[in-house]
mmCIF file as gemmi writes it, N, C-alpha and C atoms, coordinates in Angstrom:
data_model
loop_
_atom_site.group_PDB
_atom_site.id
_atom_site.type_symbol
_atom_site.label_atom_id
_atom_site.label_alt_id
_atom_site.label_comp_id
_atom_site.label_asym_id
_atom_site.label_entity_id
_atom_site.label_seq_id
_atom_site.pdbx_PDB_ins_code
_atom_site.Cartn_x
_atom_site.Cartn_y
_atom_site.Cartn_z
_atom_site.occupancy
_atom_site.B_iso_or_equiv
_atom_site.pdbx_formal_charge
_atom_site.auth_seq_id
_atom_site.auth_asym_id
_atom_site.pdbx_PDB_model_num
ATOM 1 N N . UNK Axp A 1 ? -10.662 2.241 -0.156 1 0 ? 1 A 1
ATOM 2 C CA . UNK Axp A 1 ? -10.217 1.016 -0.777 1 0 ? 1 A 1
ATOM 3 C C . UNK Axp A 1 ? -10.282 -0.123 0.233 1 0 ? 1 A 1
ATOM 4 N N . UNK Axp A 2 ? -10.549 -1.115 -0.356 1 0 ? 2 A 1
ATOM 5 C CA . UNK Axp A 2 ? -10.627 -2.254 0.471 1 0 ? 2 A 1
ATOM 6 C C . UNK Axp A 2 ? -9.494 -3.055 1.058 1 0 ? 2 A 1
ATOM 7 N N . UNK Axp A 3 ? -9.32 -3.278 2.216 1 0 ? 3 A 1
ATOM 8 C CA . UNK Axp A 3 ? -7.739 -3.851 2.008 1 0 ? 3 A 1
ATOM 9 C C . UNK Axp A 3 ? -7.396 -5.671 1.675 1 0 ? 3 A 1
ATOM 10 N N . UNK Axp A 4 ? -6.696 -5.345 1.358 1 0 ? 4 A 1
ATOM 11 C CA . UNK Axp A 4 ? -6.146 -6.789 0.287 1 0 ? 4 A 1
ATOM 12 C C . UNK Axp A 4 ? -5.223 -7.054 1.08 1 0 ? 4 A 1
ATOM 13 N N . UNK Axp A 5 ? -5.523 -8.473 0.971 1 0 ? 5 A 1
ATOM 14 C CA . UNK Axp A 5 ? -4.93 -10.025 1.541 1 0 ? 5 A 1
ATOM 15 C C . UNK Axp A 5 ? -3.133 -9.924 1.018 1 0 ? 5 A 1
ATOM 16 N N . UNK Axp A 6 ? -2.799 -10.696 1.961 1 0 ? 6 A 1
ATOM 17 C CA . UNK Axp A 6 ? -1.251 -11.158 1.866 1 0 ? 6 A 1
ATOM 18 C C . UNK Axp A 6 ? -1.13 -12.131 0.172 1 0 ? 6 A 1
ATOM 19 N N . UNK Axp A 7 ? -2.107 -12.848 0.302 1 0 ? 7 A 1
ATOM 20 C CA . UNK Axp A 7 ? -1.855 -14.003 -0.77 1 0 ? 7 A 1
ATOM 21 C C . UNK Axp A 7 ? -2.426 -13.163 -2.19 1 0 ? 7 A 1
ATOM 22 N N . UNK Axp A 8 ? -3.414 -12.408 -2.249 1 0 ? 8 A 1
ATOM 23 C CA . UNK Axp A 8 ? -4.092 -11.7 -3.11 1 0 ? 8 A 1
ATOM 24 C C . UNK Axp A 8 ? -2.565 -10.794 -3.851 1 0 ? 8 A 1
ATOM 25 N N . UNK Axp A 9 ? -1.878 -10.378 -2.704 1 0 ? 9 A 1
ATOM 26 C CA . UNK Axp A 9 ? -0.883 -9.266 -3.234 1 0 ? 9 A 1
ATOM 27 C C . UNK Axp A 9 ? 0.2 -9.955 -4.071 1 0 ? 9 A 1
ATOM 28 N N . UNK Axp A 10 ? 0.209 -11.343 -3.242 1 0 ? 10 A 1
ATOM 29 C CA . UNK Axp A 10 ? 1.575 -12.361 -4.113 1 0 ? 10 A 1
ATOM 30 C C . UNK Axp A 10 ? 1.402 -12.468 -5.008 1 0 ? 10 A 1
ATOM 31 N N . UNK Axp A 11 ? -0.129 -12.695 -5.544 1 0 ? 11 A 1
ATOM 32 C CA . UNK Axp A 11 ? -0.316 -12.87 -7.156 1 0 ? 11 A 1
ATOM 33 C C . UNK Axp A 11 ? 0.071 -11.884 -8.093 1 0 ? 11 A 1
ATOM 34 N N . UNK Axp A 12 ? -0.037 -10.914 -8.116 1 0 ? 12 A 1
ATOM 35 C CA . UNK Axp A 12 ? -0.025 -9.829 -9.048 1 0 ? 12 A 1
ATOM 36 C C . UNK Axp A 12 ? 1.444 -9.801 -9.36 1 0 ? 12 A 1
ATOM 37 N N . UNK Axp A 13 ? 1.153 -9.457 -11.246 1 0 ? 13 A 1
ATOM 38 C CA . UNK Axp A 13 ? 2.68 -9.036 -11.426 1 0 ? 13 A 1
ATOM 39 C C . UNK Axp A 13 ? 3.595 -7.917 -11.005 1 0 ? 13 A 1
ATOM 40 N N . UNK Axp A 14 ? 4.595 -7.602 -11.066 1 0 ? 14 A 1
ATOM 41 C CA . UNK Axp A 14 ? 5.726 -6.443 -10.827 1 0 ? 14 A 1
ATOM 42 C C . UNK Axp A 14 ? 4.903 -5.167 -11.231 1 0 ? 14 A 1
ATOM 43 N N . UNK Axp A 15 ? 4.412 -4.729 -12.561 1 0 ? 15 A 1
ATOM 44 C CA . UNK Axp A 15 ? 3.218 -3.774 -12.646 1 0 ? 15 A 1
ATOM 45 C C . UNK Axp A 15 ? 2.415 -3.948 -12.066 1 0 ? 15 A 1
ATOM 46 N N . UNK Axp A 16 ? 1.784 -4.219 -11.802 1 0 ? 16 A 1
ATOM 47 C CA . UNK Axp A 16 ? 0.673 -4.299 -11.155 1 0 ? 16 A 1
ATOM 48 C C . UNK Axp A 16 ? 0.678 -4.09 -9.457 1 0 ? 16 A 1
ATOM 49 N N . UNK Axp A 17 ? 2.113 -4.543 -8.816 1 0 ? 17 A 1
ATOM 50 C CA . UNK Axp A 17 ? 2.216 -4.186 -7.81 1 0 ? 17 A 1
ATOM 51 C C . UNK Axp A 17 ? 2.964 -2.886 -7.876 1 0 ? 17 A 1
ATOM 52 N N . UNK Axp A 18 ? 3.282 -2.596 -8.714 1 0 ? 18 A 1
ATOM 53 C CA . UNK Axp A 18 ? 4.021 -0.906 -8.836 1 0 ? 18 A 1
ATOM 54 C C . UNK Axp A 18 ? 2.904 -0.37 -8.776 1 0 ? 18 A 1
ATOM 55 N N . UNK Axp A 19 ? 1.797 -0.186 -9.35 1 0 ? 19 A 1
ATOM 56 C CA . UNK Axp A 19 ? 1.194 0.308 -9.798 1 0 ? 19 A 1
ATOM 57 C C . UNK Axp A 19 ? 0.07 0.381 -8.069 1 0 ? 19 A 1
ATOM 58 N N . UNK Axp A 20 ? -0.418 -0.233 -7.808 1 0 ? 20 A 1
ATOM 59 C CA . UNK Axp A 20 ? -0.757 -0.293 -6.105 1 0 ? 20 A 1
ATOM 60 C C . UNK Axp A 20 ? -0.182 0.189 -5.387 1 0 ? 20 A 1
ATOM 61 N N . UNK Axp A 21 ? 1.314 0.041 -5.47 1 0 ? 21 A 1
ATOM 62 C CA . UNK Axp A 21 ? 2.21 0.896 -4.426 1 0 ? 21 A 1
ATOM 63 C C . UNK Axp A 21 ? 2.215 2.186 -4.856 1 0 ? 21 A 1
ATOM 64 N N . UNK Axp A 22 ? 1.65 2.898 -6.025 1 0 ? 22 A 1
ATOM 65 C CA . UNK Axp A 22 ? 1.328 4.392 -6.133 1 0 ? 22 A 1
ATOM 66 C C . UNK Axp A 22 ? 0.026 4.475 -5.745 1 0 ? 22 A 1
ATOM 67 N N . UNK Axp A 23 ? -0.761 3.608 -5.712 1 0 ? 23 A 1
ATOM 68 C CA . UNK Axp A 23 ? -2.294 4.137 -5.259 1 0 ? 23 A 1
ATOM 69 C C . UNK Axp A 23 ? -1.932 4.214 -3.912 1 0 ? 23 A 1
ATOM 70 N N . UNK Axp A 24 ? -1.497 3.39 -3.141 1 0 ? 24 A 1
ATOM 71 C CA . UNK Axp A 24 ? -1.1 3.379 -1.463 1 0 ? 24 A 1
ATOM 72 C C . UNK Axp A 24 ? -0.5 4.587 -0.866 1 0 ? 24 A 1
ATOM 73 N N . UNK Axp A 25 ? 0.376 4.984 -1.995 1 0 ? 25 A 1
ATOM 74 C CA . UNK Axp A 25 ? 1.619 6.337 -1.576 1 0 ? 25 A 1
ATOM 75 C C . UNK Axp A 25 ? 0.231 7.202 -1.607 1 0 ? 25 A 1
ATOM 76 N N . UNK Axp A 26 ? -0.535 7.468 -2.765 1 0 ? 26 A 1
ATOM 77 C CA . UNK Axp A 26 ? -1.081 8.855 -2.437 1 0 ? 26 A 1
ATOM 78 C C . UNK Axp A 26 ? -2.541 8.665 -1.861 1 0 ? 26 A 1
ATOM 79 N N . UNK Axp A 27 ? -2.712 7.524 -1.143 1 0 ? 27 A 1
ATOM 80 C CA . UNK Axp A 27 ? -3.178 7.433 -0.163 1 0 ? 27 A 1
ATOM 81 C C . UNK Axp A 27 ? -3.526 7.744 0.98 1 0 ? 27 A 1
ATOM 82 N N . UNK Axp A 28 ? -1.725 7.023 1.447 1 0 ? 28 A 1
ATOM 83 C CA . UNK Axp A 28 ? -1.535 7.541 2.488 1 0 ? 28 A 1
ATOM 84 C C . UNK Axp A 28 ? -1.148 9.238 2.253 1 0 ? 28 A 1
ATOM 85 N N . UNK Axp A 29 ? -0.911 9.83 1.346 1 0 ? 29 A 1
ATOM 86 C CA . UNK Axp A 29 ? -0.601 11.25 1.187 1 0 ? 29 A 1
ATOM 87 C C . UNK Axp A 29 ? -2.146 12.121 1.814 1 0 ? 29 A 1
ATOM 88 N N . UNK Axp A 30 ? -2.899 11.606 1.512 1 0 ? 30 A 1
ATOM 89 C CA . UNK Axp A 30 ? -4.235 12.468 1.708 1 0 ? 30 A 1
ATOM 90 C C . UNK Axp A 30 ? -4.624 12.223 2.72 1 0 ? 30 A 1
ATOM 91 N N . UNK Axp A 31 ? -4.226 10.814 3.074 1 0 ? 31 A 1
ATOM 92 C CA . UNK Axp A 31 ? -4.803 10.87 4.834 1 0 ? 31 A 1
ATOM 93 C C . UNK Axp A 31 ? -3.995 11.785 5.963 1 0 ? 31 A 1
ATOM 94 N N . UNK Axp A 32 ? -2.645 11.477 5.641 1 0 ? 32 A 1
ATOM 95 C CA . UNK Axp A 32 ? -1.67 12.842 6.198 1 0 ? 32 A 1
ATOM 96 C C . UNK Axp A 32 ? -2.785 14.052 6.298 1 0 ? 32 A 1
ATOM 97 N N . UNK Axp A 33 ? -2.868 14.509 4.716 1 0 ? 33 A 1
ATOM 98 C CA . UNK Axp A 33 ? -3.019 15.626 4.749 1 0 ? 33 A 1
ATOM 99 C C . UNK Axp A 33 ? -4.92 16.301 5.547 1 0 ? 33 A 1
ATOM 100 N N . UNK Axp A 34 ? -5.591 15.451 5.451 1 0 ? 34 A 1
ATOM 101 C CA . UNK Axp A 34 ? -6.309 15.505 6.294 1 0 ? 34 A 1
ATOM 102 C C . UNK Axp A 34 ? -6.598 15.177 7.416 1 0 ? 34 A 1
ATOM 103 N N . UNK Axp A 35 ? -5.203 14.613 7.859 1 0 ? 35 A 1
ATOM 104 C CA . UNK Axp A 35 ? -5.07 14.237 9.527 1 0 ? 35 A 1
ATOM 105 C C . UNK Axp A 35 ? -4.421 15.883 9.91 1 0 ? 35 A 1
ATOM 106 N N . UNK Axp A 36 ? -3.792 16.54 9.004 1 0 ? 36 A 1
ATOM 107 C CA . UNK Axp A 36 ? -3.119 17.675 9.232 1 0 ? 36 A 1
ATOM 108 C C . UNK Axp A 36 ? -4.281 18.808 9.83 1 0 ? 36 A 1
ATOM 109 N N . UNK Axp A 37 ? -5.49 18.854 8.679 1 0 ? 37 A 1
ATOM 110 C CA . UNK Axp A 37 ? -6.283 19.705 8.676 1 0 ? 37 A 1
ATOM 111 C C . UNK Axp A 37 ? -7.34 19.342 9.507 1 0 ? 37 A 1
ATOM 112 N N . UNK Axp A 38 ? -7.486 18.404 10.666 1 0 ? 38 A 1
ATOM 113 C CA . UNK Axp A 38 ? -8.366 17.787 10.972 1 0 ? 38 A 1
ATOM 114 C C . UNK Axp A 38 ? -9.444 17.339 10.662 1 0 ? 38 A 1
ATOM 115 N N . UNK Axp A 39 ? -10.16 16.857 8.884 1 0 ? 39 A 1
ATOM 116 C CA . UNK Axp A 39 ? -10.843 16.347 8.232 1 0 ? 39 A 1
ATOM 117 C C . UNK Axp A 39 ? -10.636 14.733 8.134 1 0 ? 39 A 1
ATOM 118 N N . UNK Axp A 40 ? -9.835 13.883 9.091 1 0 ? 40 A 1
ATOM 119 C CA . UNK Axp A 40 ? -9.605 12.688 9.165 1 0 ? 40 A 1
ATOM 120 C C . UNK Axp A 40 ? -10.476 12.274 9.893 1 0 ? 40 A 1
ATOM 121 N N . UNK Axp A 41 ? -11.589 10.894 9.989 1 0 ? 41 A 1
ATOM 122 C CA . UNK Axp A 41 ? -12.535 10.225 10.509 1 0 ? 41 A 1
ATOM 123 C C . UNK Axp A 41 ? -11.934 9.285 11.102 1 0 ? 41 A 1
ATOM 124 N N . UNK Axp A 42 ? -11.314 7.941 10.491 1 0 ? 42 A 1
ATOM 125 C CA . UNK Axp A 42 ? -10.876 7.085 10.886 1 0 ? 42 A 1
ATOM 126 C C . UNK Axp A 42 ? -9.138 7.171 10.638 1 0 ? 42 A 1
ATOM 127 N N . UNK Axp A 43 ? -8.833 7.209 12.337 1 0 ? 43 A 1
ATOM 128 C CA . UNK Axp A 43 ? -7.504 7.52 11.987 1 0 ? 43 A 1
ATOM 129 C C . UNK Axp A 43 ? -6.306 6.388 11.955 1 0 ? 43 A 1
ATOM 130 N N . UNK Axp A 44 ? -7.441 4.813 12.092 1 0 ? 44 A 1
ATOM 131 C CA . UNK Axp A 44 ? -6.832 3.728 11.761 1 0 ? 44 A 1
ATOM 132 C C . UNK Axp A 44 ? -6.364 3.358 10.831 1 0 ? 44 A 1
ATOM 133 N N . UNK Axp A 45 ? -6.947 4.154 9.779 1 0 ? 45 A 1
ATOM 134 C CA . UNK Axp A 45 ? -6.875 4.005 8.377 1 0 ? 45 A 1
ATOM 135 C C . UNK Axp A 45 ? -5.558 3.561 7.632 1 0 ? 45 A 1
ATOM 136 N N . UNK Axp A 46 ? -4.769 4.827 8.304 1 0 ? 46 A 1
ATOM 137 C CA . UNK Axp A 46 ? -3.441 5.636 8.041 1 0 ? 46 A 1
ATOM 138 C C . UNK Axp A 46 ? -2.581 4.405 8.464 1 0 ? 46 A 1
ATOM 139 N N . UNK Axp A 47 ? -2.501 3.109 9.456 1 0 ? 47 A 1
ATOM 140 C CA . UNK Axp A 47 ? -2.122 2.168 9.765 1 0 ? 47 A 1
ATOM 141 C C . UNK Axp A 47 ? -2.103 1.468 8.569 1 0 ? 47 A 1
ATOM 142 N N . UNK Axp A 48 ? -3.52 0.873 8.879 1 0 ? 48 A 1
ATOM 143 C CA . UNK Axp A 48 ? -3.734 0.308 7.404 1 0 ? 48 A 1
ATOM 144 C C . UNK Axp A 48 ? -3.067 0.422 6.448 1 0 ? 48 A 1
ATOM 145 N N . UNK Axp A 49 ? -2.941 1.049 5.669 1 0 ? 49 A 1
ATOM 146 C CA . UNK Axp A 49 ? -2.38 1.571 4.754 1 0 ? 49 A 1
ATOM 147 C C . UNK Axp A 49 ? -1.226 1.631 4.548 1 0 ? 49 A 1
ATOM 148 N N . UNK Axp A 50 ? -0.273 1.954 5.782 1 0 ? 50 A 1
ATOM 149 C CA . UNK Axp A 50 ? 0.843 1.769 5.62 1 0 ? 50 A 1
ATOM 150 C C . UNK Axp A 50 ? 1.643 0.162 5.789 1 0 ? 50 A 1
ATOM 151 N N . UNK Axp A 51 ? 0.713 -0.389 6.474 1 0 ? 51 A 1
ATOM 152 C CA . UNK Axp A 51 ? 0.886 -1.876 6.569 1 0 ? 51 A 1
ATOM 153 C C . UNK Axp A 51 ? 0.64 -2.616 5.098 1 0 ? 51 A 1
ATOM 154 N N . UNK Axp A 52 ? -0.1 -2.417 4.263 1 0 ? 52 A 1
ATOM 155 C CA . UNK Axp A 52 ? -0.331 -2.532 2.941 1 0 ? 52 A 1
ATOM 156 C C . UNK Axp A 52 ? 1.039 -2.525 2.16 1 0 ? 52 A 1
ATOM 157 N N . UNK Axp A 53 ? 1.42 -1.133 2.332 1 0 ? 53 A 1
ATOM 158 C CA . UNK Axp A 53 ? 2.356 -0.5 1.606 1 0 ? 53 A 1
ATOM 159 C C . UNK Axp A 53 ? 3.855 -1.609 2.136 1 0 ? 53 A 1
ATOM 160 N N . UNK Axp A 54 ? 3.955 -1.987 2.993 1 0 ? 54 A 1
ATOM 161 C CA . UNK Axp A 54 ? 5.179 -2.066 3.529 1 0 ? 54 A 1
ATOM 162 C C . UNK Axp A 54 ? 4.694 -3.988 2.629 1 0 ? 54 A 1
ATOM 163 N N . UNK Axp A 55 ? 3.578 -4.141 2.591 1 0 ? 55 A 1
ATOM 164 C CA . UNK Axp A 55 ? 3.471 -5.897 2.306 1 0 ? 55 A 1
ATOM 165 C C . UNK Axp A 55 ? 3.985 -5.641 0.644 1 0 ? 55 A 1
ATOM 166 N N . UNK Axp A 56 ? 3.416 -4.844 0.322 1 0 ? 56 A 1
ATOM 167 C CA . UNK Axp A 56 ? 3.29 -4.52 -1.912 1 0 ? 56 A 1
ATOM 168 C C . UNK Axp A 56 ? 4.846 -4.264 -1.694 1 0 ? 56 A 1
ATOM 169 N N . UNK Axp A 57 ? 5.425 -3.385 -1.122 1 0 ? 57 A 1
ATOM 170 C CA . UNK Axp A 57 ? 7.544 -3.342 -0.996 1 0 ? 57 A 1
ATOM 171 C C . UNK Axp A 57 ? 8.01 -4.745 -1.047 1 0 ? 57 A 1
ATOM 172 N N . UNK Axp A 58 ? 7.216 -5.622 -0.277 1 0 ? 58 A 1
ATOM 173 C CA . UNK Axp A 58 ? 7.88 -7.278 -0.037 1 0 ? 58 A 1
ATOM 174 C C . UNK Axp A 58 ? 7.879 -7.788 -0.867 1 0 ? 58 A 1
ATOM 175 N N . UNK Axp A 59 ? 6.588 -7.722 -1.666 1 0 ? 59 A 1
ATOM 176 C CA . UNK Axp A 59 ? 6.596 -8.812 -2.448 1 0 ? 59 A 1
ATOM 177 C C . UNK Axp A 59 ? 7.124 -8.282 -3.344 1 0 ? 59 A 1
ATOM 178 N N . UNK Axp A 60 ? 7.511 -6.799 -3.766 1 0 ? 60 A 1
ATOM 179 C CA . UNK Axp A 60 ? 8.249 -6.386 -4.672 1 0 ? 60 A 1
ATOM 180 C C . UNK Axp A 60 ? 9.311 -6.689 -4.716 1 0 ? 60 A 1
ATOM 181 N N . UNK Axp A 61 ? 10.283 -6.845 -3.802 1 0 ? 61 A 1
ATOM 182 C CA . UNK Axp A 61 ? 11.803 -7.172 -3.308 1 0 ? 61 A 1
ATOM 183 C C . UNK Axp A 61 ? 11.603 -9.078 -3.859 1 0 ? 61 A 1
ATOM 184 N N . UNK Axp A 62 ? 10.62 -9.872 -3.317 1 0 ? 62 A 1
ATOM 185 C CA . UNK Axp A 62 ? 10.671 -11.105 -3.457 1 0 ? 62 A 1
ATOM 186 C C . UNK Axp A 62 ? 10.67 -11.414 -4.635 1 0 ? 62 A 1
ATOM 187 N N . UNK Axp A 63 ? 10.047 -10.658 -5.346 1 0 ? 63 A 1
ATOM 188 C CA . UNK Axp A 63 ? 9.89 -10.986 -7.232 1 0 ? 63 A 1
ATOM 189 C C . UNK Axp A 63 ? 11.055 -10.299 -7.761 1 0 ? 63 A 1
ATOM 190 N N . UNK Axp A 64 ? 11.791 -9.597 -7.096 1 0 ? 64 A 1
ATOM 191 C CA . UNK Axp A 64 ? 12.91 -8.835 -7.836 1 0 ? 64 A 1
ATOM 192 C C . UNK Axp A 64 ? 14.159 -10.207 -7.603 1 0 ? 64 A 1
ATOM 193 N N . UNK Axp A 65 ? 14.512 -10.313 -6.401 1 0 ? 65 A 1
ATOM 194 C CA . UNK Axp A 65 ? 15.461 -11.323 -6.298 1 0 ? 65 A 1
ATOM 195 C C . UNK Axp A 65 ? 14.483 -12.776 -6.679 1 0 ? 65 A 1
ATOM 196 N N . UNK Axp A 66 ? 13.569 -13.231 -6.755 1 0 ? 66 A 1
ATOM 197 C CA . UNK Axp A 66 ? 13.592 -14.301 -7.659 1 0 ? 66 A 1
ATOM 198 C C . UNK Axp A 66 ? 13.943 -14.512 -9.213 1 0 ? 66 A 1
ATOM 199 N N . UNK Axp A 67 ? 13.862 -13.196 -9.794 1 0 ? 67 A 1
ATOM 200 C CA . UNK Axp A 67 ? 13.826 -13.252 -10.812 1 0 ? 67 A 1
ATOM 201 C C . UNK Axp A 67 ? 15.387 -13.231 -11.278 1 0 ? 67 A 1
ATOM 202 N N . UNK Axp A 68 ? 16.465 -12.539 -9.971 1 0 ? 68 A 1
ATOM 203 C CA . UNK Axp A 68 ? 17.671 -12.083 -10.553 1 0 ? 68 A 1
ATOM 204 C C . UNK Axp A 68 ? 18.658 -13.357 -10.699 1 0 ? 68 A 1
């Protein structure tokens, strides 16, 4: 997957960022699991990814308390 922008992520609605933050989780699940088995290439990836994950949580929290 390609990784997506800070401003790209702000746009999207509450689904839509739920819905990313499950593609990210089992994401990062498979890179684990082939960092486990040593079938991992790029093991920057797993960064990535979790840096993603932690931005799609933000803006989730930011749209939750704007909205409340």
């Amino acid at each position: 997957m390609a990784k997506t922008k800070a401003k790209e992520i702000n746009q999207l609605t509450l689904d839509e960022l739920a819905a990313r933050l499950r593609e990210l989780k089992q994401e990062a699940l498979n890179l684990r699991l082939q960092q486990a088995t040593g079938q991992l290439e790029n093991t920057a990836r797993i960064r990535l990814v979790r840096r993603e994950i932690a931005q799609v949580m933000t803006a989730i929290n930011v749209k939750n308390k704007a909205s409340a």
